[in-house]
mmCIF file of the C-alpha atoms, coordinates in Angstrom:
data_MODEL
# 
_entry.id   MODEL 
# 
loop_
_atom_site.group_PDB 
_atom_site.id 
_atom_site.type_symbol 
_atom_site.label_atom_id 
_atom_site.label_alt_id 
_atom_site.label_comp_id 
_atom_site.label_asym_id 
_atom_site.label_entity_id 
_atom_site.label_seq_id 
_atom_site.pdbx_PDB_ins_code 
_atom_site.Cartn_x 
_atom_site.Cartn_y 
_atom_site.Cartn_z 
_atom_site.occupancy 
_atom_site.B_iso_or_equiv 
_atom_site.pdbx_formal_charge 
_atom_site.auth_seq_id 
_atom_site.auth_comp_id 
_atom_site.auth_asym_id 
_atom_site.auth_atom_id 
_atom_site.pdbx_PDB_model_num 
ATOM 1   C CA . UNK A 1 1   ? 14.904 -42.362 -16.172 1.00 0.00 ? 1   UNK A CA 1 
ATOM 2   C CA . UNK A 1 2   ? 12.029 -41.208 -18.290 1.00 0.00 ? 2   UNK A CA 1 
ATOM 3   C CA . UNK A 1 3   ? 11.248 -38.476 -19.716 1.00 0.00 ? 3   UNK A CA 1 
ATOM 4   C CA . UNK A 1 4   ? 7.974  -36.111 -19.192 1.00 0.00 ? 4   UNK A CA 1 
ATOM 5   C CA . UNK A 1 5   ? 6.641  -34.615 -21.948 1.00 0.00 ? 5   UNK A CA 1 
ATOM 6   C CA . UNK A 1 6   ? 3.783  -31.770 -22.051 1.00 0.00 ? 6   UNK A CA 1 
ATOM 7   C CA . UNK A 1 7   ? 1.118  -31.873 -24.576 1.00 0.00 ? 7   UNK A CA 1 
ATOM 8   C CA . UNK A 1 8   ? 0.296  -28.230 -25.633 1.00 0.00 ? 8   UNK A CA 1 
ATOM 9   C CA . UNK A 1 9   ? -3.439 -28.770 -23.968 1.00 0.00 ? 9   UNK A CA 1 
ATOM 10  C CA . UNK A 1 10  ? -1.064 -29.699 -20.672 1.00 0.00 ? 10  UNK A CA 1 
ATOM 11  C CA . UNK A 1 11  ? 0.732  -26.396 -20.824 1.00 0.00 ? 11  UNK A CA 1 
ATOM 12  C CA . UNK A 1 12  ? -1.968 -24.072 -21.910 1.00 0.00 ? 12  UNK A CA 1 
ATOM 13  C CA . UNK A 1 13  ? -4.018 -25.716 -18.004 1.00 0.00 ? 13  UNK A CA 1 
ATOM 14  C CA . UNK A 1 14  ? -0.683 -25.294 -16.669 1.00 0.00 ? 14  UNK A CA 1 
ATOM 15  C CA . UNK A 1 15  ? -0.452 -21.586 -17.542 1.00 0.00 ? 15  UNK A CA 1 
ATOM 16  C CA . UNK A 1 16  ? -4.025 -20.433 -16.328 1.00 0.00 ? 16  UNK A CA 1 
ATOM 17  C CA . UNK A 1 17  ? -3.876 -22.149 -13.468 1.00 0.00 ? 17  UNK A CA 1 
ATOM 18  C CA . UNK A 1 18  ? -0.564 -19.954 -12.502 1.00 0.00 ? 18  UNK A CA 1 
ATOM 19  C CA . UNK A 1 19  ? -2.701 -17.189 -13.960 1.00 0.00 ? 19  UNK A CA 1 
ATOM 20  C CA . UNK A 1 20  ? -4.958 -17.723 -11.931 1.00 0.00 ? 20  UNK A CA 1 
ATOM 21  C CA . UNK A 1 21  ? -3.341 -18.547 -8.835  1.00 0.00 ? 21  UNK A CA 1 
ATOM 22  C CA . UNK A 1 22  ? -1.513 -15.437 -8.978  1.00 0.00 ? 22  UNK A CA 1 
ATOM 23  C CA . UNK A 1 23  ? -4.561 -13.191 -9.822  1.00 0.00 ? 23  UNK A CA 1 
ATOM 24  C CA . UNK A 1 24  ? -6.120 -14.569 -7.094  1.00 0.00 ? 24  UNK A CA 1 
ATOM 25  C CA . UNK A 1 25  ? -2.625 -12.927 -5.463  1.00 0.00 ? 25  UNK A CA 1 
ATOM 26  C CA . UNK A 1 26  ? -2.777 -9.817  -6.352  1.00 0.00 ? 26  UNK A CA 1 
ATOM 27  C CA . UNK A 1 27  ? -6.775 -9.490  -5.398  1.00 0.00 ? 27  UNK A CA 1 
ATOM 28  C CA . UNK A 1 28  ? -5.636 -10.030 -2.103  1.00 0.00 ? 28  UNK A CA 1 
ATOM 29  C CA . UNK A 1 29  ? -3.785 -7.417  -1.919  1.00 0.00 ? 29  UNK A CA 1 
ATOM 30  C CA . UNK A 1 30  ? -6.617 -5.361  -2.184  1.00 0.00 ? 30  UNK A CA 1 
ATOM 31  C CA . UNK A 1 31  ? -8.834 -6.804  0.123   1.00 0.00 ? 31  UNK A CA 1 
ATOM 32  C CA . UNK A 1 32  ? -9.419 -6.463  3.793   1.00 0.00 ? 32  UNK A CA 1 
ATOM 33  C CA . UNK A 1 33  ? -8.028 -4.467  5.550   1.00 0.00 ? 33  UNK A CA 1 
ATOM 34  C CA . UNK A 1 34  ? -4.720 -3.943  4.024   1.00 0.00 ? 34  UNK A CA 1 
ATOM 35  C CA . UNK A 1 35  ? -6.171 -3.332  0.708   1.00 0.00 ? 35  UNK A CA 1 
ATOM 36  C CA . UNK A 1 36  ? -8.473 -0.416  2.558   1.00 0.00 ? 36  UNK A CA 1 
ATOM 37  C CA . UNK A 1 37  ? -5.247 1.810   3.551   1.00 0.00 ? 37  UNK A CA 1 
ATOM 38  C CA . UNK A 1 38  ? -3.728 1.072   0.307   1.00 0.00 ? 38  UNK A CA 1 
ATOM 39  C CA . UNK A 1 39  ? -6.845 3.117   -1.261  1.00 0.00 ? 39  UNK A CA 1 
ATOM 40  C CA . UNK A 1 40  ? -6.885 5.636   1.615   1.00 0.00 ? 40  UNK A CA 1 
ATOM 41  C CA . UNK A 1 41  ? -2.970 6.068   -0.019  1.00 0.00 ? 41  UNK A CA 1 
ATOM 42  C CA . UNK A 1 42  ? -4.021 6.432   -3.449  1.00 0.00 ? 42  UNK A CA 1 
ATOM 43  C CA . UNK A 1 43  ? -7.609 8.477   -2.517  1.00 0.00 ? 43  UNK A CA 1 
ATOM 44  C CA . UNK A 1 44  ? -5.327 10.884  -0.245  1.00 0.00 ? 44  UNK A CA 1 
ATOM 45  C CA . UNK A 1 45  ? -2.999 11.731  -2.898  1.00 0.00 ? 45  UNK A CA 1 
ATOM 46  C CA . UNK A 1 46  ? -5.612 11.905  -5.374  1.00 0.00 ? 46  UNK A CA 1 
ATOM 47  C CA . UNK A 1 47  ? -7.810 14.577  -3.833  1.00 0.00 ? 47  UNK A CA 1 
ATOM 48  C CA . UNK A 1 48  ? -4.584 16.707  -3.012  1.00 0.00 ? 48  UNK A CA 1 
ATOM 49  C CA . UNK A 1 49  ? -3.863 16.743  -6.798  1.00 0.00 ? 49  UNK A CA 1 
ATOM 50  C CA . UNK A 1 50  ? -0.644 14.314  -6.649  1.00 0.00 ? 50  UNK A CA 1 
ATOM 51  C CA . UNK A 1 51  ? 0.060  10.900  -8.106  1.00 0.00 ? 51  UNK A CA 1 
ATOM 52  C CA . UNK A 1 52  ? 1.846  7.708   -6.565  1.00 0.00 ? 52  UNK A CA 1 
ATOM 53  C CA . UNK A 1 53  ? 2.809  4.408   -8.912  1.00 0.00 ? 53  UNK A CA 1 
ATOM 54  C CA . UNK A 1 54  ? 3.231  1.272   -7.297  1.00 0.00 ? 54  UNK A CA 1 
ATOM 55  C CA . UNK A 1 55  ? 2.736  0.185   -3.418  1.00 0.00 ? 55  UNK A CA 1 
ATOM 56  C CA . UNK A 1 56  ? 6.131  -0.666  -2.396  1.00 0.00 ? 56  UNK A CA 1 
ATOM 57  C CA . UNK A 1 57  ? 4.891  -2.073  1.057   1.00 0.00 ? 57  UNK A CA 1 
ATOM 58  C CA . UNK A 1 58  ? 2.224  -1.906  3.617   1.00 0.00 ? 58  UNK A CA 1 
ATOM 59  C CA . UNK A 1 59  ? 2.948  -2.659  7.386   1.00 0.00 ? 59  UNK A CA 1 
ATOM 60  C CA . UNK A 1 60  ? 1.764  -1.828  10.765  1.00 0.00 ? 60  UNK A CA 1 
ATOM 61  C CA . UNK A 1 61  ? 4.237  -0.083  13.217  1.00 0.00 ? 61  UNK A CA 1 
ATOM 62  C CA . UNK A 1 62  ? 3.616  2.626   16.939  1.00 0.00 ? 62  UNK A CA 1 
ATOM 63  C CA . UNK A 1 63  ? 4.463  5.885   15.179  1.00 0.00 ? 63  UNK A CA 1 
ATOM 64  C CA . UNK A 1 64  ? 4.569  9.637   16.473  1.00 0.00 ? 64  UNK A CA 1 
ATOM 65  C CA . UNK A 1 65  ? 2.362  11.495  14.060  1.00 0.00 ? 65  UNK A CA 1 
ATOM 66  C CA . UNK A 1 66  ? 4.384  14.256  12.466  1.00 0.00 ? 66  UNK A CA 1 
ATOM 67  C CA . UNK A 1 67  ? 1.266  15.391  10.643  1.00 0.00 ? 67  UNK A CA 1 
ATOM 68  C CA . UNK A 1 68  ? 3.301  16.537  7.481   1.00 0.00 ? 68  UNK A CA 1 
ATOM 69  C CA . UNK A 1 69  ? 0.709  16.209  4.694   1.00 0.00 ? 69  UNK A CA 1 
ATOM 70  C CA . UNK A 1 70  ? -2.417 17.668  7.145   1.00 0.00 ? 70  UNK A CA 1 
ATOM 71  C CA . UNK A 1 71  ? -0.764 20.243  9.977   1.00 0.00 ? 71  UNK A CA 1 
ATOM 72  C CA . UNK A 1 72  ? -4.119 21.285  10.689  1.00 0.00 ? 72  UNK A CA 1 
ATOM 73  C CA . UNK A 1 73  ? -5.069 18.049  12.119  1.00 0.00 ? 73  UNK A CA 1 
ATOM 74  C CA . UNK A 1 74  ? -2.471 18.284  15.142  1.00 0.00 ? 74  UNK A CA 1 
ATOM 75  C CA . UNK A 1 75  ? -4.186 21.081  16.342  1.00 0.00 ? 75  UNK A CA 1 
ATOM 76  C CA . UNK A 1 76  ? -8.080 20.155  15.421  1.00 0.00 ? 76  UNK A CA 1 
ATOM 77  C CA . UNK A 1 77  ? -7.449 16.390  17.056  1.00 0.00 ? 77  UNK A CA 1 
ATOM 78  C CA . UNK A 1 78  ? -4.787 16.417  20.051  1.00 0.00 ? 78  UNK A CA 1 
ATOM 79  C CA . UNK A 1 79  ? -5.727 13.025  20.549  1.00 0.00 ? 79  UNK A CA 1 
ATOM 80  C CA . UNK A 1 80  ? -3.615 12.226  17.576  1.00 0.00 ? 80  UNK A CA 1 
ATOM 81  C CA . UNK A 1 81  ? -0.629 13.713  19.100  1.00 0.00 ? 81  UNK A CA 1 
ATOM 82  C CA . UNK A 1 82  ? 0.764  11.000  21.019  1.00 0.00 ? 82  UNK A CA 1 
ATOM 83  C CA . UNK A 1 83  ? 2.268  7.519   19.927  1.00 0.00 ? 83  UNK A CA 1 
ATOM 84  C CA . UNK A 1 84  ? -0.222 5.597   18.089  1.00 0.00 ? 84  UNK A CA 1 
ATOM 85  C CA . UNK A 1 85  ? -0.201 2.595   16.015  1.00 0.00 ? 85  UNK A CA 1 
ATOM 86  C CA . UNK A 1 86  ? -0.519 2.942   12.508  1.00 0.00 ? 86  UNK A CA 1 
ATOM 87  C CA . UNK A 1 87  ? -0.144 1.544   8.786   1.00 0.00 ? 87  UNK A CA 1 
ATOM 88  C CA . UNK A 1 88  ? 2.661  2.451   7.077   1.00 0.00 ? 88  UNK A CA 1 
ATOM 89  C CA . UNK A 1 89  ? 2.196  2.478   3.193   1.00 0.00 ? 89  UNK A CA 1 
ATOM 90  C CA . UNK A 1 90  ? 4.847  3.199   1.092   1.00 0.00 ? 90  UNK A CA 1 
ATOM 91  C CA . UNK A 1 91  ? 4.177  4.429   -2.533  1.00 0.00 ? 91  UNK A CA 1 
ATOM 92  C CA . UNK A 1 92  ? 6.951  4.594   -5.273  1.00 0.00 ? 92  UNK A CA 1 
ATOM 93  C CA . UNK A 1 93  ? 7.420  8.337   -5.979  1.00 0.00 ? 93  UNK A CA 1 
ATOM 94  C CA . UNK A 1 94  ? 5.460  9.197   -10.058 1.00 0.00 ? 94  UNK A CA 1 
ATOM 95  C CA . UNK A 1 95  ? 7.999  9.093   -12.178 1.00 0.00 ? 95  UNK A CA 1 
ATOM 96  C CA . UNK A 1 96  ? 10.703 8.742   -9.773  1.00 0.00 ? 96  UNK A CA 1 
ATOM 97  C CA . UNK A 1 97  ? 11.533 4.716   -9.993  1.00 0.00 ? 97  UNK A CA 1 
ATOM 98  C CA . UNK A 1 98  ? 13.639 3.878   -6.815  1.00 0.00 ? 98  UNK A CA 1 
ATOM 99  C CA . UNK A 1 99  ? 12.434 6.893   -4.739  1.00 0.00 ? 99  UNK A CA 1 
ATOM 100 C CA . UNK A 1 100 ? 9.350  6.641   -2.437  1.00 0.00 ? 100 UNK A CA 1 
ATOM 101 C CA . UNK A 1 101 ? 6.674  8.420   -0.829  1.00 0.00 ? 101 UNK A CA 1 
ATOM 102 C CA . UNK A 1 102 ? 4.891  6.960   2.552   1.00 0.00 ? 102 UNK A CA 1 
ATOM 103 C CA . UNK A 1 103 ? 1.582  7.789   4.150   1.00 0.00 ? 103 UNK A CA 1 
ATOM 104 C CA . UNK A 1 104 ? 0.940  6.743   8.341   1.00 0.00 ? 104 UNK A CA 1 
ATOM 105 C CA . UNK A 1 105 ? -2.640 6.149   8.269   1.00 0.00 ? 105 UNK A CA 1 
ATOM 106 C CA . UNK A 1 106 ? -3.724 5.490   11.922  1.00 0.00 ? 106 UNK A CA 1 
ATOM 107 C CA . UNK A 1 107 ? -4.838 1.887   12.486  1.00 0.00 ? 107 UNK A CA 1 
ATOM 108 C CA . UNK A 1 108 ? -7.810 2.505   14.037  1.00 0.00 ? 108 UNK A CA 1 
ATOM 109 C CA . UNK A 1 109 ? -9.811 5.864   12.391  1.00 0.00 ? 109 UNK A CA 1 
ATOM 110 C CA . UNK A 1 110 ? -8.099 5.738   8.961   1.00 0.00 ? 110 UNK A CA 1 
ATOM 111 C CA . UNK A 1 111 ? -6.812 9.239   9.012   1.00 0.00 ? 111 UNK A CA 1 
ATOM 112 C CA . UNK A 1 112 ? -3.451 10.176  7.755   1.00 0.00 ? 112 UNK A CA 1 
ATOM 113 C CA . UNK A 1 113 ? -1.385 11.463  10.778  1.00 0.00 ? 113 UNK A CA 1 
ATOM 114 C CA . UNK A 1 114 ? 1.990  11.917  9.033   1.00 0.00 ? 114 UNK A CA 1 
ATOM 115 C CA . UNK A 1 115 ? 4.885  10.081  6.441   1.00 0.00 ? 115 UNK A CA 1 
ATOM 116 C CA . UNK A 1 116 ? 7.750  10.516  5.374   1.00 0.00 ? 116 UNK A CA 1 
ATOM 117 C CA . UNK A 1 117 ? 9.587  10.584  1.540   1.00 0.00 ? 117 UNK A CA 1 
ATOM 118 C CA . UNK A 1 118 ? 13.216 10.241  0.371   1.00 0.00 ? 118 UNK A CA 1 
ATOM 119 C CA . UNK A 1 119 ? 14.065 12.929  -1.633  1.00 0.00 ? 119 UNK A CA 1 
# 
């Protein structure tokens, strides 16, 4: 059997193209529509003065709204009461590694109807 050997030029291509690949990855993640509610997250805890690290996950699931970071809206939009489909996002709690923080973000208007956190 013979034996492969990698020049340094070899590696270095090697290298940014998995660079490159996987940048290509994580820009994905941001993109579309996935990438929208993951900014919605970080825009909604922003403007209520609070701070999120890393998305954990992002999914779509029929929730009931529990309305826990915006009361208000139950009673302002009734329509939102019932069983609706939404994105899940679930943020890593700041400075809390291995606790989380998740937003329900309906699936069609973009508004934040409830979540949930683990304390």
């Amino acid at each position: 059997m013979r034996r492969m050997k990698f020049t340094g030029r070899e590696l270095s291509i090697g290298v940014l193209v998995l660079a490159f690949i996987g940048g290509a990855y994580v820009l994905s993640q941001y993109t579309g529509e996935r990438g929208q509610v993951i900014r919605i997250g970080y825009s909604f805890f922003a403007e209520e003065g609070g701070r999120v690290g890393r998305v954990l996950s992002v999914k779509q699931e029929i929730v009931t709204p529990n309305f826990v970071y915006n009361y208000c809206l139950k009673f302002d939009r009734p329509d939102l009461v019932g069983d609706r489909l939404c994105w899940l996002v679930r943020f890593e709690q700041w400075g809390r590694p291995g606790h989380y923080v998740e937003l329900w973000i309906d699936a069609v208007e973009f508004l934040v109807v409830g979540g949930e956190e683990c304390r």
